[in-house]
VOGU-3710 file (C-alpha; in Angstrom, 3 decimals, decimal comma):
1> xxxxxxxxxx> 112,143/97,503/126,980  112,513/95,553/123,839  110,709/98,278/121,016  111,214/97,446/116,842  111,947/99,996/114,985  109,682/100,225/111,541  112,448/101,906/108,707  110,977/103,482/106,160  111,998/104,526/102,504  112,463/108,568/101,857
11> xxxxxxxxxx> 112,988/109,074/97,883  112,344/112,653/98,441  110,588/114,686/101,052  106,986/114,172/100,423  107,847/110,616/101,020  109,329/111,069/103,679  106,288/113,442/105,564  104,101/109,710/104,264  106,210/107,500/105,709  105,694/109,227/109,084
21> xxxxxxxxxx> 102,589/110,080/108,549  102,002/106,091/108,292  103,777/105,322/111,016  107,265/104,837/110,209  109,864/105,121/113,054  112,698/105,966/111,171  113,223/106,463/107,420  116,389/106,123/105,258  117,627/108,538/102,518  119,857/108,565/99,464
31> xxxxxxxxxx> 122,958/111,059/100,080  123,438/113,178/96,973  125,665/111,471/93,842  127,006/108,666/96,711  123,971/106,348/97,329  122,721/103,468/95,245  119,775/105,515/94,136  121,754/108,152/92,490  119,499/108,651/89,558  116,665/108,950/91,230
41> xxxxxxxxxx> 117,234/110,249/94,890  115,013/113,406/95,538  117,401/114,695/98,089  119,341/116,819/95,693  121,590/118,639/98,147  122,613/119,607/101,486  119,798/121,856/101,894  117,055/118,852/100,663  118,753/116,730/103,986  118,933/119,376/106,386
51> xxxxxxxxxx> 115,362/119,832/106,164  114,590/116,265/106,322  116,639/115,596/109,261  115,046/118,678/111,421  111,701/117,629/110,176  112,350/114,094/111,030  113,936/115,036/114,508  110,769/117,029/115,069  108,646/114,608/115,200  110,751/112,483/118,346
61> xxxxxxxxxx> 111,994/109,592/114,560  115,035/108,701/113,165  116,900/110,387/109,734  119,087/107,602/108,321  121,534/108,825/105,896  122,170/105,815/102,716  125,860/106,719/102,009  126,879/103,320/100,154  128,248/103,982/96,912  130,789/101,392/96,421
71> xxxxxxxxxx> 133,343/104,382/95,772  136,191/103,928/93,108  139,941/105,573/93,277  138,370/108,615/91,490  135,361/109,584/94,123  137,291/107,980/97,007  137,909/112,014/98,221  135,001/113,698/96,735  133,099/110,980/98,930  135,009/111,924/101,977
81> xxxxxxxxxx> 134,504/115,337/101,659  130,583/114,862/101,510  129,881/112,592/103,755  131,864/115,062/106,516  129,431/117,762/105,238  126,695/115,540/105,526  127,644/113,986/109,143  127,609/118,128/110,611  123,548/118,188/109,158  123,070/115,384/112,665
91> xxxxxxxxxx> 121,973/112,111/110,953  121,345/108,967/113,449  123,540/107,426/111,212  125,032/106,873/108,444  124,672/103,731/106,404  127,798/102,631/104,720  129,043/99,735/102,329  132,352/100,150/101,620  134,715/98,596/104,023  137,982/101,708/103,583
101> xxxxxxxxxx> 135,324/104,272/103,798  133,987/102,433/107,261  137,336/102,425/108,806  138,325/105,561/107,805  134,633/106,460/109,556  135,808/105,031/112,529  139,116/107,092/112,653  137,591/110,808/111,966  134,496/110,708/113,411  134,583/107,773/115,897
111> xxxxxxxxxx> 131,273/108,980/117,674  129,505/108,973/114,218  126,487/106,191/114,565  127,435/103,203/111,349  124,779/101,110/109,962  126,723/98,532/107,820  124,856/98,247/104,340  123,158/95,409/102,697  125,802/95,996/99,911  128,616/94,408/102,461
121> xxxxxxxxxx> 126,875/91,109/102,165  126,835/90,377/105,541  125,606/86,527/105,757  127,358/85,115/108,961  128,007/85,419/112,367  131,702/85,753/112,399  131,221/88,974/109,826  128,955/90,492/112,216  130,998/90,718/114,534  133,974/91,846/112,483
131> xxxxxxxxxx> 131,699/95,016/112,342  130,480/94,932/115,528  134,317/94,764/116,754  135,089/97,665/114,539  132,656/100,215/116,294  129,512/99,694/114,089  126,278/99,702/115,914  124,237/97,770/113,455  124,474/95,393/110,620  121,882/95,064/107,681
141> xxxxxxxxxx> 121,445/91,444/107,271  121,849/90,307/103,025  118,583/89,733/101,903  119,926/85,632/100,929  119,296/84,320/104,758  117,295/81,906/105,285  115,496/82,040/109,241  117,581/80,342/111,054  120,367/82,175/109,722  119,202/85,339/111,009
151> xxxxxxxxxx> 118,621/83,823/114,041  121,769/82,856/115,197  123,469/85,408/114,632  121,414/87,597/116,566  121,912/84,917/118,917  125,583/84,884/118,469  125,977/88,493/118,167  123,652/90,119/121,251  125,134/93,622/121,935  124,708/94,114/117,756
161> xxxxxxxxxx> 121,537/95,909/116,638  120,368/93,735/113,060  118,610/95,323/110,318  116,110/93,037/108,008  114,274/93,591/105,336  110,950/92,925/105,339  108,952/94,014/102,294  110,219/95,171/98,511  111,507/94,428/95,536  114,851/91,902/95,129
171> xxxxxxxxxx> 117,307/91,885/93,033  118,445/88,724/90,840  122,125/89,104/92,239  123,586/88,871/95,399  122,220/91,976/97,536  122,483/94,294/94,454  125,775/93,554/93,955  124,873/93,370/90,561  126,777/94,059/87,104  124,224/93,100/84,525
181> xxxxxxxxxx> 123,196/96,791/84,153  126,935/97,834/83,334  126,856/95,046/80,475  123,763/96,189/78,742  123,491/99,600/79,024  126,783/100,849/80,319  125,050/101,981/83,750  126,731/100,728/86,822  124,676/99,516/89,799  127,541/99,908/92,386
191> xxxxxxxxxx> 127,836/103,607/91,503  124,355/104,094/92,131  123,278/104,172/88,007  121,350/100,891/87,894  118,372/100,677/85,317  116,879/97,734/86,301  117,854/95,695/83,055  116,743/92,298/84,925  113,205/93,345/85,320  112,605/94,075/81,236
201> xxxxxxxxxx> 111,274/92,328/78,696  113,381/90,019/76,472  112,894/88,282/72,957  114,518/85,179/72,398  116,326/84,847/68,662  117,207/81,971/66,725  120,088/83,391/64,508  120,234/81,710/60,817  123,182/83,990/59,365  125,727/86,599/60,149
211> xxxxxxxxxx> 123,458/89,784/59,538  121,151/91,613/61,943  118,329/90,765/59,767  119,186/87,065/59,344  117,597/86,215/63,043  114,646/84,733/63,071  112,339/85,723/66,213  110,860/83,013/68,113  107,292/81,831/68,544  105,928/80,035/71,352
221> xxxxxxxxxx> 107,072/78,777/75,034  110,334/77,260/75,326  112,175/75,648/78,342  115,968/75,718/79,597  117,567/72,478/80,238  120,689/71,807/82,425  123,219/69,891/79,694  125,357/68,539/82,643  122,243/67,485/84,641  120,068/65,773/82,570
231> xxxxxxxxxx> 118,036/64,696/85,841  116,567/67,849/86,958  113,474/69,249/85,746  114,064/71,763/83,147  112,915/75,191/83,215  109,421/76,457/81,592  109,632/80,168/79,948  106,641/81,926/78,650  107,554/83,551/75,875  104,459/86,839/74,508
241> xxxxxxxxxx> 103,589/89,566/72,810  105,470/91,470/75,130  108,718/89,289/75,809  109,933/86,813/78,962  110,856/87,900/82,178  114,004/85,193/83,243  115,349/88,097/85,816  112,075/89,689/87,191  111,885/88,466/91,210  108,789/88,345/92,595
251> xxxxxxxxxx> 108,676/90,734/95,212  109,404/90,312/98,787  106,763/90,052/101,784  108,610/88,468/105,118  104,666/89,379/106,159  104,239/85,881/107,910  107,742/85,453/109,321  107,338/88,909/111,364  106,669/86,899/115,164  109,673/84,869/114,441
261> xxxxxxxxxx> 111,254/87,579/114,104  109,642/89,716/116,865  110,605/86,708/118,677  114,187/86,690/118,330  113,793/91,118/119,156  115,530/91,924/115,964  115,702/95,653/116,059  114,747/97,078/112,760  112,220/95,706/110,332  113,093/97,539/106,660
271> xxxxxxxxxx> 110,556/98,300/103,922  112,536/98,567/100,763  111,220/101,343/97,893  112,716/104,789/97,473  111,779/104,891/94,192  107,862/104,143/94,823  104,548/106,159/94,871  103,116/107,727/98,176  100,638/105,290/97,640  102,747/102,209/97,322
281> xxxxxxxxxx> 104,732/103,740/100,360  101,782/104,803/102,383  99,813/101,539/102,457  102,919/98,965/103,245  104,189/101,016/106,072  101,081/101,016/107,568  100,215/97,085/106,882  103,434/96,765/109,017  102,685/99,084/111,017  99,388/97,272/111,919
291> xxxxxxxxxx> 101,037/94,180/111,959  103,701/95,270/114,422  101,962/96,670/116,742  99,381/94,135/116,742  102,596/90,886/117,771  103,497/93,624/120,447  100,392/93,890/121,944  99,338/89,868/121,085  102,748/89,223/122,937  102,433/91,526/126,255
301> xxxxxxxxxx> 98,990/90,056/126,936  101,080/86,749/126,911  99,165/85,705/123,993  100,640/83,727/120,647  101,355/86,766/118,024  99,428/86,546/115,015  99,294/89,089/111,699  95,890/90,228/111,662  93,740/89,530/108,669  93,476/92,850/107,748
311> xxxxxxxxxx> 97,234/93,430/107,170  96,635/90,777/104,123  93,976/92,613/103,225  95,960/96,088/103,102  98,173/94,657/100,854  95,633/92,996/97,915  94,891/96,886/97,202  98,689/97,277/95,760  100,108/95,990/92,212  103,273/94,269/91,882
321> xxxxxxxxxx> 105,011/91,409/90,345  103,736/89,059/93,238  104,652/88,229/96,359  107,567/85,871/97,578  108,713/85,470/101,611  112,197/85,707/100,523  115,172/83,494/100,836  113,467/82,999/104,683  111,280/80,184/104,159  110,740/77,781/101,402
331> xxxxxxxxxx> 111,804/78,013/98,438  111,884/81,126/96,217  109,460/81,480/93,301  109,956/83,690/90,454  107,839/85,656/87,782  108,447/84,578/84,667  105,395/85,958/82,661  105,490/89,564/83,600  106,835/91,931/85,754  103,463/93,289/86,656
341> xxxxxxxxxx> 100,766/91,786/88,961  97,187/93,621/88,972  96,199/94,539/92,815  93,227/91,994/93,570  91,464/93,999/96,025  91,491/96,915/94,177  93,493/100,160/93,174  94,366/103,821/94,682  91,573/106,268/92,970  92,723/109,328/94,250
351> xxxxxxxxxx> 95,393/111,105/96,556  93,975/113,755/98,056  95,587/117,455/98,228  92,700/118,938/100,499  89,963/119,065/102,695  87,357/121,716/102,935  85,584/121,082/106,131  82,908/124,086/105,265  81,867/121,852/102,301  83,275/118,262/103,109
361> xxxxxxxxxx> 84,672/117,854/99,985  88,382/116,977/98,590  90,181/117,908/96,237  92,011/115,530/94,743  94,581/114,457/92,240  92,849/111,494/90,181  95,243/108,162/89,507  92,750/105,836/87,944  89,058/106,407/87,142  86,642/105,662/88,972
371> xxxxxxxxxx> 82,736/106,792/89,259  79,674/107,292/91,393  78,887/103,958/91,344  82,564/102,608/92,412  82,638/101,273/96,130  85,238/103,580/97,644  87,336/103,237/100,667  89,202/106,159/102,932  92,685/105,130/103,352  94,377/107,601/106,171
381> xxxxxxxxxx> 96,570/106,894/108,475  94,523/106,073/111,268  93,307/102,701/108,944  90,974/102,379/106,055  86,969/102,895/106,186  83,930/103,130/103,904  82,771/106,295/102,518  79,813/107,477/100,689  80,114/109,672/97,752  77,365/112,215/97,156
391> xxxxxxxxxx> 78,656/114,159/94,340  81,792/115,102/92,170  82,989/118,129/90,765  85,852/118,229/87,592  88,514/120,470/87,676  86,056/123,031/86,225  84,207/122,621/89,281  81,022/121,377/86,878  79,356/118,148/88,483  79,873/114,803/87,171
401> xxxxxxxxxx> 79,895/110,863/87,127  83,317/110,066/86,388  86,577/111,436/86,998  89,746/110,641/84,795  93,402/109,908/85,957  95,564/113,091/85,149  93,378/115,391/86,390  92,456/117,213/89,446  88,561/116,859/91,043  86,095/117,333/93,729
411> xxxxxxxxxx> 84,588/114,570/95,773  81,980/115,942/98,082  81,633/112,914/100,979  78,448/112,041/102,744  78,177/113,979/106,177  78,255/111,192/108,502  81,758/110,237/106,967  83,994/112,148/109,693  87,620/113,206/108,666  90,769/113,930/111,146
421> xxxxxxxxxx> 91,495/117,651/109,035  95,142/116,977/109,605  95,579/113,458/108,732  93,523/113,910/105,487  96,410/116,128/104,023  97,792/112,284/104,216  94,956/110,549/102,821  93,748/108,592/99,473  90,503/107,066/97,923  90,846/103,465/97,065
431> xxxxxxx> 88,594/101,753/94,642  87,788/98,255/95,449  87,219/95,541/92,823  83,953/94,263/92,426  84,479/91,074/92,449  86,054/91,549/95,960  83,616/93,485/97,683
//
């Protein structure tokens, strides 16, 4: 029986325990010093995945282990040598870029489970099945496809499990396969070192002599013109206080194109974002979660699957720099202004650390202020619902109106709001917007 998988981000632990929490079915984590989060992976050692993997296992999901560095002479052995130690900790499976280090894969531990990486570039039917041939069991689809694509080669490849992402940010290059951050800061991407160089701000220059202090900074909006095609419509750049944005990609949300998909039983839907907040992780695993299970259900009743409203609605209560469907339909819009788009439904208030069923109260850890007056929503993982507030303690446990981001606080709940005591451990306050309620 045809079941998707929902694949989850793990930056660290405490992501991880969200993502299931949230209803993730599997979750994917950066190997130590040979992933493409190398900075910033919170798995710091052998120890960090062993526990992640049991945990995961635990729970009857899925421990995916991101091994795709794209490895140079120098780590080729150091990279062998820890991914053997890593394959002995019981991963589902590994997921792998580099073509040598696949083969070799396929030679030492031929029972070892392969994911090929989005880093491969995988945009045809005829390379899927190059891997498919070679003994990998699934194929992460490059994030440039357009629908159809997709579809035929699941249609041309039906024995091969396909991986898509769904939700997340993209990057102005082709996968990630992306050297811009080597150029300007001397960090390289494909080593895992990437600092995100196409998502800051830049000031355009007119230069009038040969010194540093002979350029003249720019004022105003300017546009980019094709010189060898004078015909197409030239390019509009807003240019502020802060800088333009050429690079910055909106981000991705294949939200709408999840029946076709579902259609075509695709068997992994991928939420991109190790690097996120629990919040930011929380709230789009369960949106998909929602929306998921909701086509599943719409399509065993032999009804005509539809996201549900409130999936949208899940999603207004996160910032961003907007919202794109990807290379999958249409074309593909981009952020020029900013790289930051303000949540319209509203923002997280507070994550909360416990709950004192004696007292029904929370403590939490504030993120952005809110007050007595705010209209406050539960988020958990069972769904979001409306709460009353009867009073708030600060961290000196003295009552008060407002509570500040950066601290810690008590919110004392009205007793006909009922909590699951488990799930809470799990759970947030979100403050809607005003003009939204």
């Amino acid at each position: 029986m045809y079941k998707p998988e929902l694949l989850a981000p793990a930056g660290d632990l405490t992501r991880m325990k969200y993502a299931f929490a949230y209803g993730a079915d599997a979750v994917y984590a950066g190997q130590p010093a040979f992933s493409l989060r190398a900075r910033e992976n919170g798995f710091k050692n052998l120890d960090d995945l062993a526990e992640g993997i049991a945990y995961a296992h635990k729970l009857g999901k899925k421990f995916y282990l991101t091994s795709n560095v794209i490895a140079r002479n120098t780590k080729v052995e150091a990279f062998q040598k820890a991914l053997l130690e890593a394959i002995d900790l019981g991963p589902d499976a590994l997921i792998v870029a580099d073509a040598g280090v696949i083969g070799w894969l396929r030679q030492v531990r031929p029972n070892v489970e392969v994911h090929v990486s989005v880093q491969a570039n995988t945009t045809n039917f005829l390379t899927a099945k190059f891997w498919h041939d070679l003994g990998c069991t699934r194929v992460i689809l490059s994030r440039e496809l357009r629908l159809p694509e997709v579809l035929e080669i699941k249609e041309r490849n039906p024995g091969l499990e396909l991986e898509v992402f769904v939700h997340g940010a993209v990057c102005m290059s082709m996968s990630g396969r992306c050297m811009l951050s080597n150029w300007v800061t001397h960090r390289d991407a494909n080593q895992g070192a990437c600092d995100n160089s196409c998502r800051m701000p830049y000031r355009l220059y007119a230069n009038e002599g040969p010194q540093v202090e002979d350029y003249k900074e720019h004022e105003g909006n300017f546009t980019l013109q094709r010189t060898d095609r004078p015909e197409l419509d030239p390019i509009a750049l807003d240019e502020d206080t802060w800088g333009t944005y050429f690079m910055s990609s909106r981000d991705l949300c294949a939200l709408e194109v999840v029946p076709e998909l579902l259609k075509a039983q695709l068997e992994s839907f991928k939420i991109e974002g190790r690097t996120k907040s629990v919040y930011y992780l929380s709230q789009v695993v369960h949106t998909y979660r929602m929306a998921l299970d909701a086509c599943m259900a719409q399509a065993a009743a032999g009804e005509e699957m539809v996201i549900p409203e409130e999936c949208r609605r899940s999603l207004s209560f996160l910032d961003g720099r907007g919202f794109m469907s990807g290379f999958m339909k249409g074309p593909l819009p981009q952020n020029y202004e900013s790289t930051h788009t303000a949540a319209p439904g509203g923002c997280v208030a507070a994550q909360i650390l416990d709950y004192d069923e004696a007292t029904h109260s929370c403590r939490v850890n504030v993120k952005n202020p809110f007050t007595m007056d705010d209209e406050l929503e539960l988020m958990m993982p069972e769904g979001m619902s409306s709460c009353e507030v009867v009073s708030m303690n600060d961290f000196r446990g003295g009552a008060v109106d407002r509570l500040n981001p950066g601290t810690e606080g008590r919110v004392f709940l009205d007793k006909n709001v009922t909590l699951n005591t488990q799930s809470a451990a799990f759970g947030f306050f979100v403050r809607k917007n005003p003009q939204n309620s």
